[in-house]
PQR file with spaces between the fields and no chain letter, atoms N, CA, C, O and H, PARSE charges and radii, in Angstrom:
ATOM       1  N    UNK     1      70.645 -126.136  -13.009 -0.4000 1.5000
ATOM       2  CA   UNK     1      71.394 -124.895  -12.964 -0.0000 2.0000
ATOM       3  C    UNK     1      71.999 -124.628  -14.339  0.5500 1.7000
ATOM       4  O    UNK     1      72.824 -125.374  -14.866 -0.5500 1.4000
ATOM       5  N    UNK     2      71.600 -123.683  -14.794 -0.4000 1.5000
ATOM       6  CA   UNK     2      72.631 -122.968  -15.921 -0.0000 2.0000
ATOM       7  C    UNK     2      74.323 -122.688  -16.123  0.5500 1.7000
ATOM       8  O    UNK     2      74.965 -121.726  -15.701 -0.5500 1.4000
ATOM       9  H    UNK     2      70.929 -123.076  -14.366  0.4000 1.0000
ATOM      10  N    UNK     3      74.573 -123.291  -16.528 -0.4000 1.5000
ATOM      11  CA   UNK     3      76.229 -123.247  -17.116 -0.0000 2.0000
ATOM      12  C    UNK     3      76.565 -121.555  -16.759  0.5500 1.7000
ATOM      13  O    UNK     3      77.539 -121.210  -16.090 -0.5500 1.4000
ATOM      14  H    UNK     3      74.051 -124.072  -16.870  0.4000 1.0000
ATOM      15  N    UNK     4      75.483 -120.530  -17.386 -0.4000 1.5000
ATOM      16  CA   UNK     4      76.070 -119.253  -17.186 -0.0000 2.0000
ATOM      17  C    UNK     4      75.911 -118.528  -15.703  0.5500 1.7000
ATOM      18  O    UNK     4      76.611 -117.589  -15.321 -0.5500 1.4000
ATOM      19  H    UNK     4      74.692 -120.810  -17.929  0.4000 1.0000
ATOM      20  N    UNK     5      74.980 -119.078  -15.043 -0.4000 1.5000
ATOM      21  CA   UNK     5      75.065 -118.627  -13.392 -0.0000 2.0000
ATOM      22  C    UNK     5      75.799 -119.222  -13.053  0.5500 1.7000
ATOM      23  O    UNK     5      76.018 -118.386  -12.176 -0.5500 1.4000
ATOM      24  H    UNK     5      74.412 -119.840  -15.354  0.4000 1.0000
ATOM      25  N    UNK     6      76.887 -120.360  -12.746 -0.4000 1.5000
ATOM      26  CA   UNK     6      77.439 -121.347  -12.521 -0.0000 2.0000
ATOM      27  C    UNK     6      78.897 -120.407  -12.470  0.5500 1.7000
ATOM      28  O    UNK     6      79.665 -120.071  -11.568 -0.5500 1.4000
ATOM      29  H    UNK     6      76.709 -121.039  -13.458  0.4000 1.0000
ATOM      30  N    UNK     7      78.835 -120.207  -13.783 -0.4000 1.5000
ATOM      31  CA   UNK     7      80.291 -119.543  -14.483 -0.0000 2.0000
ATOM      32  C    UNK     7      80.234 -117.676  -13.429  0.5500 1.7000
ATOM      33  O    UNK     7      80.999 -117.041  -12.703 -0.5500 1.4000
ATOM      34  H    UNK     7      78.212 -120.479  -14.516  0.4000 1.0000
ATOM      35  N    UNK     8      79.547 -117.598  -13.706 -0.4000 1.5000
ATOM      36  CA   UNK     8      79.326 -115.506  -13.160 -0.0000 2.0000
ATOM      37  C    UNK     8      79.495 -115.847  -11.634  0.5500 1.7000
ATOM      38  O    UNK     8      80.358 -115.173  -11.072 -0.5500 1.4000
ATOM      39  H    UNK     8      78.926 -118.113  -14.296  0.4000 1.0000
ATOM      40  N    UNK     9      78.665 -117.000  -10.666 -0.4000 1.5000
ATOM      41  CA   UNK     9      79.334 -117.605   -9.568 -0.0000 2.0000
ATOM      42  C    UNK     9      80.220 -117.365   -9.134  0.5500 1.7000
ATOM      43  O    UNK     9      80.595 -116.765   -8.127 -0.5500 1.4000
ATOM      44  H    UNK     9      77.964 -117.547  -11.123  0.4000 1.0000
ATOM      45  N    UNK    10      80.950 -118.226  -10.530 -0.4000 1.5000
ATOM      46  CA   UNK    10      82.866 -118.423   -9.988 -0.0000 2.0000
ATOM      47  C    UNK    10      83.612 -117.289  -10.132  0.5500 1.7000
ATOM      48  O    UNK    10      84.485 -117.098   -9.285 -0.5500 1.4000
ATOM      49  H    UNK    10      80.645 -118.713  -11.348  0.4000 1.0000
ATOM      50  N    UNK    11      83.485 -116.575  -10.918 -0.4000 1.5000
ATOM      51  CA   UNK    11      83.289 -115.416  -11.681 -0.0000 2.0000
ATOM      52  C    UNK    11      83.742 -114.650  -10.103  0.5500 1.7000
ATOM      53  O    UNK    11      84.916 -114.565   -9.746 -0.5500 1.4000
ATOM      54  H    UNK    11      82.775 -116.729  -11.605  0.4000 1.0000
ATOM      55  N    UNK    12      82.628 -114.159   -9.320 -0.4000 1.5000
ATOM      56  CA   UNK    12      82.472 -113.426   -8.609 -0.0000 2.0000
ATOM      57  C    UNK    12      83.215 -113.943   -6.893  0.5500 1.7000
ATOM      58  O    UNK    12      83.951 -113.365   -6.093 -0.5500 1.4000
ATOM      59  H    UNK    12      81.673 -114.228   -9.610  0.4000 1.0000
ATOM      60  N    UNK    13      82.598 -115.203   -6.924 -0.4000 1.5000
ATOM      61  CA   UNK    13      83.786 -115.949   -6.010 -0.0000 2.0000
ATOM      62  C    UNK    13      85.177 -115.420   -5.768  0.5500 1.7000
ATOM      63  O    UNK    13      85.659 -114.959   -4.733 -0.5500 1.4000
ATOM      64  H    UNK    13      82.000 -115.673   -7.574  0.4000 1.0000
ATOM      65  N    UNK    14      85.873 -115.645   -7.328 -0.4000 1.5000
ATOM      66  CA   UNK    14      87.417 -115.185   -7.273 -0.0000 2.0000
ATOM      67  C    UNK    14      87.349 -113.647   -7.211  0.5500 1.7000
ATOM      68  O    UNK    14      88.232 -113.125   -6.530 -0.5500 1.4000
ATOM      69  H    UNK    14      85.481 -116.020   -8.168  0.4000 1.0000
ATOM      70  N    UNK    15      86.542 -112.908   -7.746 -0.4000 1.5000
ATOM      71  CA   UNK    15      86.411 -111.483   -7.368 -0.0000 2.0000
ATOM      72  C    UNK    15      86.869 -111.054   -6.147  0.5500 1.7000
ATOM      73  O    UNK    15      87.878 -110.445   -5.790 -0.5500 1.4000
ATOM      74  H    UNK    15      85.825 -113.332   -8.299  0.4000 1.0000
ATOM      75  N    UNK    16      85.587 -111.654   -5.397 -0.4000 1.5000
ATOM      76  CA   UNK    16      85.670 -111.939   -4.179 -0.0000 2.0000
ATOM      77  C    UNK    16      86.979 -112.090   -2.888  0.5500 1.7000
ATOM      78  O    UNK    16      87.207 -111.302   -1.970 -0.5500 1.4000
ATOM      79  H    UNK    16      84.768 -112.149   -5.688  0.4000 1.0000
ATOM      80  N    UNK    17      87.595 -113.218   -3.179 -0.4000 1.5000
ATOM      81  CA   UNK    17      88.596 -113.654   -2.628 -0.0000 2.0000
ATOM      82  C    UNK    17      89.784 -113.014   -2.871  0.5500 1.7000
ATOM      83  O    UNK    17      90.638 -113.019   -1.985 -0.5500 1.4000
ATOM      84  H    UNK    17      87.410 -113.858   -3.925  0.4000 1.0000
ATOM      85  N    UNK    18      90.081 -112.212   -4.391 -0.4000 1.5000
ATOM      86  CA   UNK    18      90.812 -111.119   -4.577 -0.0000 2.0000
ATOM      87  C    UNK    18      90.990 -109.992   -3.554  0.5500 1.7000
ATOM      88  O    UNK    18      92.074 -109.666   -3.070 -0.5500 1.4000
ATOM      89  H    UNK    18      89.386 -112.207   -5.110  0.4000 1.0000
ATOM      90  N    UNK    19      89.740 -109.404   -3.264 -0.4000 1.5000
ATOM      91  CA   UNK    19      89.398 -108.538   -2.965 -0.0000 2.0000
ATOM      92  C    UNK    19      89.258 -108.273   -0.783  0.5500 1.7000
ATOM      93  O    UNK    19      89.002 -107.454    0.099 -0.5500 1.4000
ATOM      94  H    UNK    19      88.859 -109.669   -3.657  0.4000 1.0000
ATOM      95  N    UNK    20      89.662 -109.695   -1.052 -0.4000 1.5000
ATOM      96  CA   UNK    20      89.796 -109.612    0.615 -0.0000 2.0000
ATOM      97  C    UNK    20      91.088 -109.966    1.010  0.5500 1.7000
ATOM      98  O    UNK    20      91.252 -109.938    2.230 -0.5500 1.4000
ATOM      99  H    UNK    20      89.869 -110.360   -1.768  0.4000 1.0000
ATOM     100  N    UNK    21      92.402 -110.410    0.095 -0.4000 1.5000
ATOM     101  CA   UNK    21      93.072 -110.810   -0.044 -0.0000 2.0000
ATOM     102  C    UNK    21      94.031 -109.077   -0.191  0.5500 1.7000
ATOM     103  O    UNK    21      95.213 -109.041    0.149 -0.5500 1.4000
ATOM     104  H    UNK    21      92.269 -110.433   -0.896  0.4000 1.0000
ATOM     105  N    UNK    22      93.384 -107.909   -0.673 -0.4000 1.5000
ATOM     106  CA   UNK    22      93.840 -106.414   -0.787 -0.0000 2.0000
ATOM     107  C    UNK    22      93.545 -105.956    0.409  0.5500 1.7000
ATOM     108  O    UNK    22      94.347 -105.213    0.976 -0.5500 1.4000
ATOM     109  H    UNK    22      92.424 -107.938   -0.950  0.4000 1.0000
ATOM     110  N    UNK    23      92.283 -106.335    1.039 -0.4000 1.5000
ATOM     111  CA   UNK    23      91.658 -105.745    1.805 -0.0000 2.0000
ATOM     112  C    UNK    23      92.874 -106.015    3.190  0.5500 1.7000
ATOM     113  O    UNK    23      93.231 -105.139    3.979 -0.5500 1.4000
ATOM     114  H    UNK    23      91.632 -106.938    0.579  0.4000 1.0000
ATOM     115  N    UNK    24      93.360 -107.523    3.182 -0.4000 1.5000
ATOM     116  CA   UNK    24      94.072 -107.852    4.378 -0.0000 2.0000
ATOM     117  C    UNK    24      95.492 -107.304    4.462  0.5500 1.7000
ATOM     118  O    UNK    24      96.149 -106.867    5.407 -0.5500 1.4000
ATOM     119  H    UNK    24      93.071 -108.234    2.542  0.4000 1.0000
ATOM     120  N    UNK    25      95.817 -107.510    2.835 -0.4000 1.5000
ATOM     121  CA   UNK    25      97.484 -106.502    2.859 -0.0000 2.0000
ATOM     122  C    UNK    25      97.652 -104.667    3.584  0.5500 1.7000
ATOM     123  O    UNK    25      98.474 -104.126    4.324 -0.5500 1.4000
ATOM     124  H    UNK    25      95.283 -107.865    2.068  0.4000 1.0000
ATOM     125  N    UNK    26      96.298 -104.176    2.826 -0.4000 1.5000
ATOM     126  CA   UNK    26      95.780 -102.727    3.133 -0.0000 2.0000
ATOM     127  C    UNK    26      95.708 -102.472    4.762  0.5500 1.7000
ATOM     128  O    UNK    26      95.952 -101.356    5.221 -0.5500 1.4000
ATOM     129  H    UNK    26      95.630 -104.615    2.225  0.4000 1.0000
ATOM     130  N    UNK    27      95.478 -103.199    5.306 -0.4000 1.5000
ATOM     131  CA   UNK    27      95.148 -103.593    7.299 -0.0000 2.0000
ATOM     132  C    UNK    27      96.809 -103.832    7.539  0.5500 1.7000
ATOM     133  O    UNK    27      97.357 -102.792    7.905 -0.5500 1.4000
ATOM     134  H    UNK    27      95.280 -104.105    4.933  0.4000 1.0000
ATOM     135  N    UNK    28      97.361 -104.533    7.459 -0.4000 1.5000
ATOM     136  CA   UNK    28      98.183 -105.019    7.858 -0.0000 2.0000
ATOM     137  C    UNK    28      99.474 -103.831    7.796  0.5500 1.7000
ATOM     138  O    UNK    28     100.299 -103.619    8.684 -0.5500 1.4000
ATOM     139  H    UNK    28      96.916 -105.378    7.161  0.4000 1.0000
ATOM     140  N    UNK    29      99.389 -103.322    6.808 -0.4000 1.5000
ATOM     141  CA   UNK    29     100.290 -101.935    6.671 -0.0000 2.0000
ATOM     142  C    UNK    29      99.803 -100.527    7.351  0.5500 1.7000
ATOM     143  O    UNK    29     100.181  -99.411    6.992 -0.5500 1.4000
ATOM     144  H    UNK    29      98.719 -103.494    6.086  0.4000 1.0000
ATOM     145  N    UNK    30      98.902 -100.810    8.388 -0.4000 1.5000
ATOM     146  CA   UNK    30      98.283  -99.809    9.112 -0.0000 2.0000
ATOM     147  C    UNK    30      98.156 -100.340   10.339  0.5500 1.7000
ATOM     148  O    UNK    30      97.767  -99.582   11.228 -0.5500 1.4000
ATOM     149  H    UNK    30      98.595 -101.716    8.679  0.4000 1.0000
ATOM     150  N    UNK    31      98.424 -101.624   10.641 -0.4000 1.5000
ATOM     151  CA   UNK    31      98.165 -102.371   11.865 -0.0000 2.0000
ATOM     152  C    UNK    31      99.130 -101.743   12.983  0.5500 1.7000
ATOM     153  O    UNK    31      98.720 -101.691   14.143 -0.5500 1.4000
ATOM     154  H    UNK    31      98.740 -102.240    9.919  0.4000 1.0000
ATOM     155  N    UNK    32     100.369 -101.280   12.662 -0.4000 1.5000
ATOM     156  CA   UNK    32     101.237 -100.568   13.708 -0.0000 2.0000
ATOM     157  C    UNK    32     100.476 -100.107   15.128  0.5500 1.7000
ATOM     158  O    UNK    32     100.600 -100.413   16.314 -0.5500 1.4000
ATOM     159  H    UNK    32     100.702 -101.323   11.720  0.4000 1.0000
ATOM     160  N    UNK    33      99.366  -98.933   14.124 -0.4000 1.5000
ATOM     161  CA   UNK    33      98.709  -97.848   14.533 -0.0000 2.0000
ATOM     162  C    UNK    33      97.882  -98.381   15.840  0.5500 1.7000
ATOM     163  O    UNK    33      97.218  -99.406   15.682 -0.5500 1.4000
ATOM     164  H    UNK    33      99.266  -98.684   13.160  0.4000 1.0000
ATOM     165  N    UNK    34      97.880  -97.576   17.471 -0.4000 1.5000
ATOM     166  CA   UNK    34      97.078  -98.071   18.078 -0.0000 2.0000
ATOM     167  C    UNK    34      95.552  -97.530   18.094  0.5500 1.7000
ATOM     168  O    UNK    34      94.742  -97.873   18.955 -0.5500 1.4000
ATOM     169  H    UNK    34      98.419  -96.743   17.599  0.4000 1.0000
ATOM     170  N    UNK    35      95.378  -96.990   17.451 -0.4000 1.5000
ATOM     171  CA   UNK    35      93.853  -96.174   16.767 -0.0000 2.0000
ATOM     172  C    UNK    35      93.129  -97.224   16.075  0.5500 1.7000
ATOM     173  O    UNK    35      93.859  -97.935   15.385 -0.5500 1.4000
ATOM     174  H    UNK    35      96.036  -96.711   16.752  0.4000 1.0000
ATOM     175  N    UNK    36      92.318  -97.418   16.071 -0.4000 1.5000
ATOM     176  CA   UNK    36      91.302  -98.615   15.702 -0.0000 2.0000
ATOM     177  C    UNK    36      90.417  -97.481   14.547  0.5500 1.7000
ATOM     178  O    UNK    36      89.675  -96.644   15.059 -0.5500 1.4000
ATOM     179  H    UNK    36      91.725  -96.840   16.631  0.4000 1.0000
ATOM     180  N    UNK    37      90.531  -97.520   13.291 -0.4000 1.5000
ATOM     181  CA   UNK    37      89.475  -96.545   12.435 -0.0000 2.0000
ATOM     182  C    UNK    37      89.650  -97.614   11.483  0.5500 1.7000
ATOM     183  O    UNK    37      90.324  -98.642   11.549 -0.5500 1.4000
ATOM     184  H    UNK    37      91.134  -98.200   12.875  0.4000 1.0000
ATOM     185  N    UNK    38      88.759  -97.067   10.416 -0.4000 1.5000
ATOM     186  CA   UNK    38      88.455  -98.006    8.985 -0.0000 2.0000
ATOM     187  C    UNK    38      89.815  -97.702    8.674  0.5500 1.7000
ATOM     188  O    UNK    38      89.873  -96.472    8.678 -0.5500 1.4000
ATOM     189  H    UNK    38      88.211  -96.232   10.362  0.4000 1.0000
ATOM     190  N    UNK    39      90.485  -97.982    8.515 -0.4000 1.5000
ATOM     191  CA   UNK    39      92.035  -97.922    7.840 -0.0000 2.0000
ATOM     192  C    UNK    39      92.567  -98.141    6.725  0.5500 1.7000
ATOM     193  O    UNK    39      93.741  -98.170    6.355 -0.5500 1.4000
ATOM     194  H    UNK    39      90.438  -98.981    8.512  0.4000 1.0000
ATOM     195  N    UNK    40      90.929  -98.398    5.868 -0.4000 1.5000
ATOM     196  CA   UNK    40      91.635  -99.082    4.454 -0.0000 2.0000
ATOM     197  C    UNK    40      89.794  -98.915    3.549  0.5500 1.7000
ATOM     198  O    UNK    40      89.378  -99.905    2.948 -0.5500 1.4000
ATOM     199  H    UNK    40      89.976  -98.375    6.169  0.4000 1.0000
ATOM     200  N    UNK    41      88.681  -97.255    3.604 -0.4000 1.5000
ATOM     201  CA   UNK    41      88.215  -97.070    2.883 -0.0000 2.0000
ATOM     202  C    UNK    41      87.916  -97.537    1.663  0.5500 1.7000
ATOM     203  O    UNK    41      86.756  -97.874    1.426 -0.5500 1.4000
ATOM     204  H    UNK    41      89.019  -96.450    4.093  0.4000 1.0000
ATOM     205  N    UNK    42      88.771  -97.620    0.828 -0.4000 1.5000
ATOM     206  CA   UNK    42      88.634  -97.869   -0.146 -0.0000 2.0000
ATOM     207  C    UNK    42      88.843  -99.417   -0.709  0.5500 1.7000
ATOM     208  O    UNK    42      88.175  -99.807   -1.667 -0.5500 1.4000
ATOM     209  H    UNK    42      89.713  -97.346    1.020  0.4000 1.0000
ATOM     210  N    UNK    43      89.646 -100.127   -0.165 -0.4000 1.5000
ATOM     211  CA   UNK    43      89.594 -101.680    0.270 -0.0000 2.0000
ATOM     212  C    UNK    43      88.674 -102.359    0.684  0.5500 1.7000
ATOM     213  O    UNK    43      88.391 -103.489    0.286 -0.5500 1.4000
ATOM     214  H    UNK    43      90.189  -99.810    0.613  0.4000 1.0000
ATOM     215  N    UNK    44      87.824 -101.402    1.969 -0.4000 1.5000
ATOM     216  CA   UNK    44      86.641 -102.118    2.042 -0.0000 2.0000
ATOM     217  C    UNK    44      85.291 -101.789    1.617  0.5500 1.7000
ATOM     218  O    UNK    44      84.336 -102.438    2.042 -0.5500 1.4000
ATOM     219  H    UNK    44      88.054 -100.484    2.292  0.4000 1.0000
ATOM     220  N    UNK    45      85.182 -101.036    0.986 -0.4000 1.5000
ATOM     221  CA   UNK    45      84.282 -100.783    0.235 -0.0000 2.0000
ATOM     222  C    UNK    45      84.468 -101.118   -1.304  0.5500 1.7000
ATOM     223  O    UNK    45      83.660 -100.944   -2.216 -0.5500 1.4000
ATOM     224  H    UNK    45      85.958 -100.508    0.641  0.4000 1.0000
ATOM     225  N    UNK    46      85.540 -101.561   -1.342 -0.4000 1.5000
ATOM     226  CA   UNK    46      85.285 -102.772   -2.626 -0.0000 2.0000
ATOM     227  C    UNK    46      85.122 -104.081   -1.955  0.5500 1.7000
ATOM     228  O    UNK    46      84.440 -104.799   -2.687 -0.5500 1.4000
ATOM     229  H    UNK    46      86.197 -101.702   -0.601  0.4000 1.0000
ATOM     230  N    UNK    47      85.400 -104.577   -1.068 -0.4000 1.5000
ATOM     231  CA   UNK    47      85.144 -105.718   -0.509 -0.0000 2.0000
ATOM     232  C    UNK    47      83.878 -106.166   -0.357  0.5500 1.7000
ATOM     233  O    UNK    47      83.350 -107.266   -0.520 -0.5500 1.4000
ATOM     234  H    UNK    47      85.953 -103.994   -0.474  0.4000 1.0000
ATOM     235  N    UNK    48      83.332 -104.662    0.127 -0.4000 1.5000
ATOM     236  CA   UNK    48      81.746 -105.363    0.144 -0.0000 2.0000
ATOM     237  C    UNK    48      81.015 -105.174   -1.089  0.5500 1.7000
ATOM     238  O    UNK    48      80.206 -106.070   -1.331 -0.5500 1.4000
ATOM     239  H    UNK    48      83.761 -103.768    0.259  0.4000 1.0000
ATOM     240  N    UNK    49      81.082 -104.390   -1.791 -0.4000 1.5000
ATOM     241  CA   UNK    49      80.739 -104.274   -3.432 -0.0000 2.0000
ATOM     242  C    UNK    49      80.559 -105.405   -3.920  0.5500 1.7000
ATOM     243  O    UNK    49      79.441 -105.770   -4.283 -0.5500 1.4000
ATOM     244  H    UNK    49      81.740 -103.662   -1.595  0.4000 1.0000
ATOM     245  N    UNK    50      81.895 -106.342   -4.038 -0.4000 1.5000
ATOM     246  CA   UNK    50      82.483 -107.774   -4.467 -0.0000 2.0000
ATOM     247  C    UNK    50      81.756 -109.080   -3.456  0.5500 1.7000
ATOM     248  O    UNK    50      82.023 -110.245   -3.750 -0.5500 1.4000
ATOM     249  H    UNK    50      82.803 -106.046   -3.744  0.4000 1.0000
ATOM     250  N    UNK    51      81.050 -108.845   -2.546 -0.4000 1.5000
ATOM     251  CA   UNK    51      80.927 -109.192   -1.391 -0.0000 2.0000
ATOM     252  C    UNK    51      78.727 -109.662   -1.822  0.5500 1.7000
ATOM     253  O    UNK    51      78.046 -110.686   -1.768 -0.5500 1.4000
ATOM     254  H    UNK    51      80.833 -107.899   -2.308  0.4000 1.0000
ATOM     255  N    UNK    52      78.459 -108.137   -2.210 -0.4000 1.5000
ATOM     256  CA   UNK    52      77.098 -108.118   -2.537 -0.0000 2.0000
ATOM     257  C    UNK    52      76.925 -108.564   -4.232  0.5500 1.7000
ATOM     258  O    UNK    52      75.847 -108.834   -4.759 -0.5500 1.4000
ATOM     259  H    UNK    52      79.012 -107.305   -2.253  0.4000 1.0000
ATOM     260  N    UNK    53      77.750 -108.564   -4.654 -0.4000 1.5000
ATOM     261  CA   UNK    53      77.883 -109.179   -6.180 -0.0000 2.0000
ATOM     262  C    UNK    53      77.690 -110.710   -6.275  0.5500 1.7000
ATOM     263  O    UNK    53      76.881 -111.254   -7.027 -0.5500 1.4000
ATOM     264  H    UNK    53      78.626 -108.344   -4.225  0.4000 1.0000
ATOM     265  N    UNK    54      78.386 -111.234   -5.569 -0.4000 1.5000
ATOM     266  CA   UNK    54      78.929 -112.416   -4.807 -0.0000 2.0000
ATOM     267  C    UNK    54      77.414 -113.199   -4.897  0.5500 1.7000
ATOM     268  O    UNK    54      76.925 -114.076   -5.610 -0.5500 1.4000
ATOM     269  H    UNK    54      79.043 -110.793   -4.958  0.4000 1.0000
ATOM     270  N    UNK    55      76.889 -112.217   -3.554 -0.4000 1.5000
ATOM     271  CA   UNK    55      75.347 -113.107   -2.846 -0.0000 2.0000
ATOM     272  C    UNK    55      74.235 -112.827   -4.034  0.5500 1.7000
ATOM     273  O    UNK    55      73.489 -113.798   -4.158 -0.5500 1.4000
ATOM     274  H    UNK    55      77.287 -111.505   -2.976  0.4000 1.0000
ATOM     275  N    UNK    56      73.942 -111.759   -4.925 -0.4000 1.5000
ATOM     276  CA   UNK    56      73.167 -111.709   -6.158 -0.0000 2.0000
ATOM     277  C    UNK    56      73.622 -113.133   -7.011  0.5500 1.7000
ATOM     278  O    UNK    56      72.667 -113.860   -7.286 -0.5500 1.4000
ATOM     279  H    UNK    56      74.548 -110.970   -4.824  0.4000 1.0000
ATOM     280  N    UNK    57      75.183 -113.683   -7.527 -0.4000 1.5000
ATOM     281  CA   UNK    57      75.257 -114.450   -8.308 -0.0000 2.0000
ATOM     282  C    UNK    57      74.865 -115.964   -7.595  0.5500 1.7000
ATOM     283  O    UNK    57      74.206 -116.904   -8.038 -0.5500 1.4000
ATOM     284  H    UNK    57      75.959 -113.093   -7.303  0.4000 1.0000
ATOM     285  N    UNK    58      75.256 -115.855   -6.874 -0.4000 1.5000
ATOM     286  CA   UNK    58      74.725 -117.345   -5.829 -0.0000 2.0000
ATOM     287  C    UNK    58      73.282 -117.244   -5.910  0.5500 1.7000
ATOM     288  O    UNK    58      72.729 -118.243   -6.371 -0.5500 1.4000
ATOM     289  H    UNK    58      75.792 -115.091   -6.514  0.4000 1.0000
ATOM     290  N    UNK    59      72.256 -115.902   -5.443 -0.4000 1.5000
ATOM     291  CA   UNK    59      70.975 -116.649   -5.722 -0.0000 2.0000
ATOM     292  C    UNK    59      70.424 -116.490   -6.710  0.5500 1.7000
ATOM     293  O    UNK    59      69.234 -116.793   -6.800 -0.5500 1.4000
ATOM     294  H    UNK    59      72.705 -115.091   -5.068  0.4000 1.0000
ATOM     295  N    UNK    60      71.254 -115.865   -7.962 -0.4000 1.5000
ATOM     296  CA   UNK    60      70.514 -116.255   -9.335 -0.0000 2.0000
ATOM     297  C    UNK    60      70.814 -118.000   -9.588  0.5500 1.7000
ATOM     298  O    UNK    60      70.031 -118.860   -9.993 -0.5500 1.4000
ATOM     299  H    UNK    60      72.221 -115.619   -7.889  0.4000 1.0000
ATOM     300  N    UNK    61      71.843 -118.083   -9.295 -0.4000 1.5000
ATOM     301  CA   UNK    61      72.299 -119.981   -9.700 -0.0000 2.0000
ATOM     302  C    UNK    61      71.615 -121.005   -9.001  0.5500 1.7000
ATOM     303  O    UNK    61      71.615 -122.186   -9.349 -0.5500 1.4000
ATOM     304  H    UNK    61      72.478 -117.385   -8.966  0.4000 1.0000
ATOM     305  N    UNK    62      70.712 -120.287   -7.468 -0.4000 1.5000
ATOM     306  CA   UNK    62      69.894 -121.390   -6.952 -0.0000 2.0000
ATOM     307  C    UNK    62      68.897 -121.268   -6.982  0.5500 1.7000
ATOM     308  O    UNK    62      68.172 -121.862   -6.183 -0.5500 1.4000
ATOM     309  H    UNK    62      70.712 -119.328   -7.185  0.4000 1.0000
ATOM     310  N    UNK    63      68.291 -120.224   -8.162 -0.4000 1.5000
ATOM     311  CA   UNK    63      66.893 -119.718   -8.334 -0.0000 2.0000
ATOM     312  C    UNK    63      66.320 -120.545   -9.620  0.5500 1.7000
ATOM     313  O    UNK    63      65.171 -120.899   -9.882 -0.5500 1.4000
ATOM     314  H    UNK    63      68.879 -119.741   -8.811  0.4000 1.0000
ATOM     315  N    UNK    64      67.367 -120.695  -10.221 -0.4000 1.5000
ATOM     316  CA   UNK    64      67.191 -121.967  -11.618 -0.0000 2.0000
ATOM     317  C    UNK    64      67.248 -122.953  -11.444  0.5500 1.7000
ATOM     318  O    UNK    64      67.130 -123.751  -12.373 -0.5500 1.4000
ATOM     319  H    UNK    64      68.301 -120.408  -10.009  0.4000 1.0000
């Protein structure tokens, strides 16, 4: 494995974990509500952005 897939990995990992870590504060300040909708657009659609970034850097690092 390459040092630089390794690194863009971790890279994206913490992206990652950032990003679900907004995603859960963003829910939680809407959780009151008894309406069940996406409640946090824009939270989760970086989540999965960060999410599909994520699974590209993992299989470039197990493709080497």
């Amino acid at each position: 494995m390459k040092n630089e897939f390794i690194m863009s990995a971790e890279f994206e990992a913490t992206r990652f974990l950032d990003a679900v870590k907004v995603f859960k504060n963003a829910r939680q300040k809407i959780a009151c509500s008894d309406y069940i909708h996406e409640s946090s657009p824009i939270e989760s659609g970086t989540l999965k952005r960060a999410s599909l970034d994520l699974t590209r850097a993992l299989a470039k690092m197990r493709k080497v």
